[in-house]
C-alpha positions as CSV (number, residue, x, y, z in Angstrom):
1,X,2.8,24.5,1.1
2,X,5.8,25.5,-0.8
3,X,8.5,24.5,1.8
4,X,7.5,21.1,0.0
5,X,10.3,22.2,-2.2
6,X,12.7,21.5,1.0
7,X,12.4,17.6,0.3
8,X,15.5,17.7,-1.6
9,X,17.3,19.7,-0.3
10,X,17.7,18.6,3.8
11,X,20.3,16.4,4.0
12,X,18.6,12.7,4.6
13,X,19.5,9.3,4.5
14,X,17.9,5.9,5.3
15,X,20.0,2.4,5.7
16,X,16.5,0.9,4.3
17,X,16.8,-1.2,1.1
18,X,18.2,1.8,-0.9
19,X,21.2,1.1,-3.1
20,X,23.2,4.2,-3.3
21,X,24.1,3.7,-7.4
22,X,20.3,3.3,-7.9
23,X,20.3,6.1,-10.5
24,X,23.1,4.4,-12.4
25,X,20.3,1.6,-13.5
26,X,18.3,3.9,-14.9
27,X,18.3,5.7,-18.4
28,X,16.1,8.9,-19.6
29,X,14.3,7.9,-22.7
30,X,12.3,11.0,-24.0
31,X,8.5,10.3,-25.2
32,X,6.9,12.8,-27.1
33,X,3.4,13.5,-25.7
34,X,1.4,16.8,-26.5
35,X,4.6,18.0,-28.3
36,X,6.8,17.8,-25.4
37,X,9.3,16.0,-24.4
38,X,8.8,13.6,-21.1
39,X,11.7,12.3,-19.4
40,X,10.8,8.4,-18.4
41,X,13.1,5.9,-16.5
42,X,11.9,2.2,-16.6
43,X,13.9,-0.8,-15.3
44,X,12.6,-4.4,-14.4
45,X,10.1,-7.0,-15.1
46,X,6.8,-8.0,-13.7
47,X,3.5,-5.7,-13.1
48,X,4.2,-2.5,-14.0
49,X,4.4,0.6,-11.1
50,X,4.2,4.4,-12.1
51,X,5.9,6.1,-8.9
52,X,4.4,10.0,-8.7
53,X,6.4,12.4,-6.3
54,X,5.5,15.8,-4.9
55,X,5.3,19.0,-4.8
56,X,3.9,19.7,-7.0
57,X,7.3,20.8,-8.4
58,X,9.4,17.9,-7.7
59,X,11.2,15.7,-9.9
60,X,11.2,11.9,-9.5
61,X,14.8,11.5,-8.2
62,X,13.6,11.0,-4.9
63,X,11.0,8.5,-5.5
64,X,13.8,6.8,-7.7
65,X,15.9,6.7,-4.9
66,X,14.0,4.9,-2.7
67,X,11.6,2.8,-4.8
68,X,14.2,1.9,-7.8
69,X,15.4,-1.2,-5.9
70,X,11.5,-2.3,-6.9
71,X,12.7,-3.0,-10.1
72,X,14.1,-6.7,-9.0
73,X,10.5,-7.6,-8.6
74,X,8.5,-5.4,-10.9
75,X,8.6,-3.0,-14.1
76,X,9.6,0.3,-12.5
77,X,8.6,3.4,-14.2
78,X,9.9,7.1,-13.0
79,X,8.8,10.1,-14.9
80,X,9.1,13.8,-14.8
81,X,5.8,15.6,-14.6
82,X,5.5,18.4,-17.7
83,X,8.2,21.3,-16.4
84,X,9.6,19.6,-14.0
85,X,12.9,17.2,-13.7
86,X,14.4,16.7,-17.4
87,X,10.8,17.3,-19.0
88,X,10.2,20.1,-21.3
89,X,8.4,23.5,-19.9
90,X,5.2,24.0,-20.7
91,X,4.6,27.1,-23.5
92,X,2.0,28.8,-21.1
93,X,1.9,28.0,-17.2
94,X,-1.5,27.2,-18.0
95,X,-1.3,24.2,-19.0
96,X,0.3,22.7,-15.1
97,X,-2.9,21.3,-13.6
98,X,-3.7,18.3,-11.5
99,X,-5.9,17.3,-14.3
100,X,-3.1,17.2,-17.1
101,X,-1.0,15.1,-14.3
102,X,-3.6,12.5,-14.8
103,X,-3.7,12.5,-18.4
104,X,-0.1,12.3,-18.4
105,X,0.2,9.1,-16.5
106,X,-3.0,7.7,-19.3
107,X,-0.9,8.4,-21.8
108,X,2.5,6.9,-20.8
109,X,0.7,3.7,-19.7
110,X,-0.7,3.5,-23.7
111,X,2.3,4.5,-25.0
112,X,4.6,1.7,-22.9
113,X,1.9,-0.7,-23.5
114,X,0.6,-1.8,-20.2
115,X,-3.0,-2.7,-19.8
116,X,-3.2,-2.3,-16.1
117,X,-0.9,-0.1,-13.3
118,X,-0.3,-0.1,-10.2
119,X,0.8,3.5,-8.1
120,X,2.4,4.9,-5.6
121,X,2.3,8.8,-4.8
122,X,3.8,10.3,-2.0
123,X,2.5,13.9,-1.1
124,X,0.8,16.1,-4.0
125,X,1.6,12.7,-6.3
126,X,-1.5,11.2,-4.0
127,X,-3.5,13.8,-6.1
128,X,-3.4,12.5,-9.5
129,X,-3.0,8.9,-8.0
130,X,-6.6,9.5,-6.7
131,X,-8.1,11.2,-9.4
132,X,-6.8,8.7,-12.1
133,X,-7.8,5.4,-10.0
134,X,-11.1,7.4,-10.2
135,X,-11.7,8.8,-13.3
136,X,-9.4,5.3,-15.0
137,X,-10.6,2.5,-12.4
138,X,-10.2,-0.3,-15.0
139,X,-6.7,0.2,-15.4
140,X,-5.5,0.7,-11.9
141,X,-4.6,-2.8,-10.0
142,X,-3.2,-1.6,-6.8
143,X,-2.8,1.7,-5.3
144,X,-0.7,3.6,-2.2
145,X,-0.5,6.5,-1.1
146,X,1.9,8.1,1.1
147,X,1.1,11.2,3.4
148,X,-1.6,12.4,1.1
149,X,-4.2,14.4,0.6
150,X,-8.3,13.5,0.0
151,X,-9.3,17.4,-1.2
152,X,-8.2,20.9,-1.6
153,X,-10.1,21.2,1.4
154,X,-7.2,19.2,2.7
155,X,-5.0,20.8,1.2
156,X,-5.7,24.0,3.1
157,X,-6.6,22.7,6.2
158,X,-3.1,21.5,6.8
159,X,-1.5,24.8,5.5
160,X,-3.6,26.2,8.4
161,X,-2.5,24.1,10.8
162,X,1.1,24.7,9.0
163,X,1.1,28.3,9.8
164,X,-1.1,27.7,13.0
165,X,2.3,25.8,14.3
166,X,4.8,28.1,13.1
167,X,3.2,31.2,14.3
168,X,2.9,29.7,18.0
169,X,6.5,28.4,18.4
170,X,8.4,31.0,16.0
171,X,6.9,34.0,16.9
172,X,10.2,36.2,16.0
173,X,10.3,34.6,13.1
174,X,6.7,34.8,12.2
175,X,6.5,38.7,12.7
176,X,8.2,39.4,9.5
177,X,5.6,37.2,7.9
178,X,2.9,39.4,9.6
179,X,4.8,42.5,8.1
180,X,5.1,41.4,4.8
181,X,1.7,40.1,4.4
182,X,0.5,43.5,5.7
183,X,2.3,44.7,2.8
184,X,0.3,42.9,0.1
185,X,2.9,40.6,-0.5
186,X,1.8,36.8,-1.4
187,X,3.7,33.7,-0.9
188,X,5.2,33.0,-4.2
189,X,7.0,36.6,-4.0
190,X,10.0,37.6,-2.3
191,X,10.9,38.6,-0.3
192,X,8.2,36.7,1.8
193,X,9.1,33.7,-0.3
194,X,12.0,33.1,1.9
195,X,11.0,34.5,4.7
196,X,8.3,32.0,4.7
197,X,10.7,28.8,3.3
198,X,13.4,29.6,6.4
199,X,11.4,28.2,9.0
200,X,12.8,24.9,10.6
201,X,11.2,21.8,8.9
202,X,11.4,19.4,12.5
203,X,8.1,18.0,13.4
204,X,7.5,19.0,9.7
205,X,8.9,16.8,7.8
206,X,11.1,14.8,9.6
207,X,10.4,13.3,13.2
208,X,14.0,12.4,12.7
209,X,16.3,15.3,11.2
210,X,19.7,13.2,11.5
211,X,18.5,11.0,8.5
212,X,20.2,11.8,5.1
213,X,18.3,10.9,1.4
214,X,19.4,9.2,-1.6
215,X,20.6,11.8,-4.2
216,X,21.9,11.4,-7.7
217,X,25.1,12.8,-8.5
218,X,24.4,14.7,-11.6
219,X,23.3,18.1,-11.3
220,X,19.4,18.3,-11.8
221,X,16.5,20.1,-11.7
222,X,14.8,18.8,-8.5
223,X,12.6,21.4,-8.0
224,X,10.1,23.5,-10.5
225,X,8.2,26.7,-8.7
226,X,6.3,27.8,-11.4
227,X,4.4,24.6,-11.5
228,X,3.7,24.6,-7.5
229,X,2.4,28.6,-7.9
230,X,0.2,27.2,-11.0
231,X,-1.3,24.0,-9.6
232,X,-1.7,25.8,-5.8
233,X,-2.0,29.1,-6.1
234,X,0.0,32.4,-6.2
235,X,-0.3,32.9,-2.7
236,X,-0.8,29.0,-2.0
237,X,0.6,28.6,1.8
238,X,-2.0,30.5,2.6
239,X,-5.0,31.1,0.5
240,X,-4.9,27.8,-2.2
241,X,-6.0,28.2,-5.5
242,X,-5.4,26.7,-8.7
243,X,-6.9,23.2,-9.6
244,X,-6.1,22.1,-6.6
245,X,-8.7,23.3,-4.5
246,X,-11.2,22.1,-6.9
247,X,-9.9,18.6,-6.5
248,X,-12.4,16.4,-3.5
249,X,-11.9,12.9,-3.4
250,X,-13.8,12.1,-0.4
251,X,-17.6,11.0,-1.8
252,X,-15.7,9.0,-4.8
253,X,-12.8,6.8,-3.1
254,X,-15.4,4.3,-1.4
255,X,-16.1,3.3,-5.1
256,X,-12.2,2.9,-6.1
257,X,-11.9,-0.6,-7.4
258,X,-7.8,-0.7,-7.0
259,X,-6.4,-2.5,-3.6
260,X,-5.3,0.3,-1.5
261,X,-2.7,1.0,0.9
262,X,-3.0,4.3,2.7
263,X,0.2,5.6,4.8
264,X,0.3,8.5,7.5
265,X,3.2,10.2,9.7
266,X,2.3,10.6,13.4
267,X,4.2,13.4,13.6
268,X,3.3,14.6,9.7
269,X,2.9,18.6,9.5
270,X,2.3,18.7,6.2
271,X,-0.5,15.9,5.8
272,X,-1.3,16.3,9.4
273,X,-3.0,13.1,11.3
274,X,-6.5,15.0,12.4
275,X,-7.1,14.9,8.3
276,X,-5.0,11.5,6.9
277,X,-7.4,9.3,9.8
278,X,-10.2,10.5,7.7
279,X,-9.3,8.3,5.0
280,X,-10.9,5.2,7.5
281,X,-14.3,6.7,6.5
282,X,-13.9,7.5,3.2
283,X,-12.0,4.9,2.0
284,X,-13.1,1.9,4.4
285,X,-11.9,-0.8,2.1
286,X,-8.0,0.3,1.8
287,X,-5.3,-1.0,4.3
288,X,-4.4,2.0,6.9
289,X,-0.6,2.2,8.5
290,X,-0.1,4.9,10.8
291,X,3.7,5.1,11.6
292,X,3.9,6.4,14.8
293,X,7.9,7.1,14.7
294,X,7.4,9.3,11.7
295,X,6.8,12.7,10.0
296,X,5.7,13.3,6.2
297,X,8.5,10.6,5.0
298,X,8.0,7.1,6.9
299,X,10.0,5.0,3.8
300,X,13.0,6.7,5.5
301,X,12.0,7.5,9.1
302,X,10.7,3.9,9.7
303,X,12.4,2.0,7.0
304,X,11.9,-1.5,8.1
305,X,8.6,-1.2,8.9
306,X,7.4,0.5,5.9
307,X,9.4,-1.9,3.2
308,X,8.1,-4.7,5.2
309,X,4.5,-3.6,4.9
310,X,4.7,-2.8,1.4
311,X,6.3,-5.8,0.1
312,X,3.8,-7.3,1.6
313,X,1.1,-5.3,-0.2
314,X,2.6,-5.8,-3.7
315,X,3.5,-9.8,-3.0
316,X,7.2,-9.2,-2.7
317,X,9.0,-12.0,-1.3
């Protein structure tokens, strides 16, 4: 779903916690990994947190500006993803996978010393959250994951029911995508691209579309598209490819050691409720929250709520 990209740019802004000079606290330090270099913001002390954002494309400005209050009670630690944010390109596309996500966050949590983590992914940064409390169990203490997603399978289900929704209440709108996909053309091309990225987001993202986010006042690059077409597909809102649809959770999360909170949006149409509920039977030992007030952001559609549930999950008094 490549109107993920419109998380950063709709206006949005919750009166939760957030401290609007946030990003002032924080300072890139560049680690060299793989021979690139990866932007990483820490701040705090206590039990270390790795915060993962979405997209996949997104940089962790968001996540900073929402979460970076966490550093009064914890370590904090915000990274970009290879290509995206401050963080180098990669030399060939090739190398932007859900997989090298999760070796990323292995070797950041060597190279800043921590023996165990705990993390919090919101959207695609459920995906490598998943996969690395998998594949690294030992080293993961705690877990959440916001509007996520178990599987590719998921993955495209919820782009179905995506288009399913704009088709049926935009049908003006969605006649120019039936011309241009009659043409050949696929998603990550214009001019279907933004076509495709013009439809209204309410009911989407936001239950509530008067909020306004927390933004940093440098320019940045909050947004990487050749990642998303890479880890999703070329023609990814409809048909997804990449190593994303070869990611499935669902027969391995019953065995995830790490204490697990699992959030979902009521009115969420990117992580849609018929799929996030079946985290209840395949992950029966997590914590479920659905926020019935809320689309595919409940840290800013239901602030209180949310803070209070997940200070409660990390012991935050």
């Amino acid at each position: 779903m490549r109107f993920l990209l419109l998380l950063l740019c709709l206006p949005i802004l919750s009166f939760s916690q957030v401290d609007p000079n946030i990003y002032e606290k924080f300072e890139s330090k560049f680690y060299e990994i793989d021979g690139y270099k990866i932007n990483v913001e820490v701040l705090g002390i206590g039990d270390p947190i790795f915060f993962l954002p979405g997209g996949p494309g997104n940089s962790h400005d968001y996540m900073q500006g929402n979460f970076g209050q966490y550093y009064k009670s914890n370590t904090v630690v915000f990274f970009d993803f290879l290509g995206r944010g401050k963080s180098d390109d990669a030399k060939n596309v090739s190398e932007y996978s859900v997989e090298s996500d999760v070796e990323l966050i292995e070797k950041l949590r060597q190279l800043l010393g921590y023996n165990k983590i705990s993390l919090v992914g919101h959207s695609y940064g459920t995906v490598p959250a998943q996969a690395y409390a998998i594949k690294y169990s030992d080293n993961v203490d705690k877990m959440v994951l916001i509007n996520g997603f178990h599987s590719g399978a998921m993955w495209q289900a919820n782009c179905d029911s995506y288009n399913h929704y704009a088709k049926t209440h935009f049908p003006e709108k969605w006649k120019q995508v039936d011309s241009l996909r009659a043409l050949g053309y696929v998603s990550s091309q214009e001019p279907l691209k933004t076509v495709y990225g013009n439809f209204p987001t309410k009911y989407i993202y936001y239950h509530n579309t008067s909020l306004k986010q927390n933004a940093p006042k440098e320019k940045y690059r909050g947004w990487a598209g050749d990642v998303y077409v890479e880890i999703i597909g070329r023609d990814g809102d409809f048909d997804v490819s990449g190593s994303m649809i070869n990611q499935d959770y669902r027969q391995q999360l019953k065995d995830v050691k790490a204490k697990t909170l699992i959030i979902a949006g009521r009115y969420d149409g990117v992580s849609t409720p018929e799929f996030a509920v079946q985290y209840k039977i395949f992950m029966p030992q997590a914590q479920f929250e659905m926020f019935e007030q809320s689309g595919h952001n409940p840290y800013l559609e239901e602030s209180e709520k949310f803070y209070a549930i997940f200070d409660s999950f990390f012991n935050i008094k």
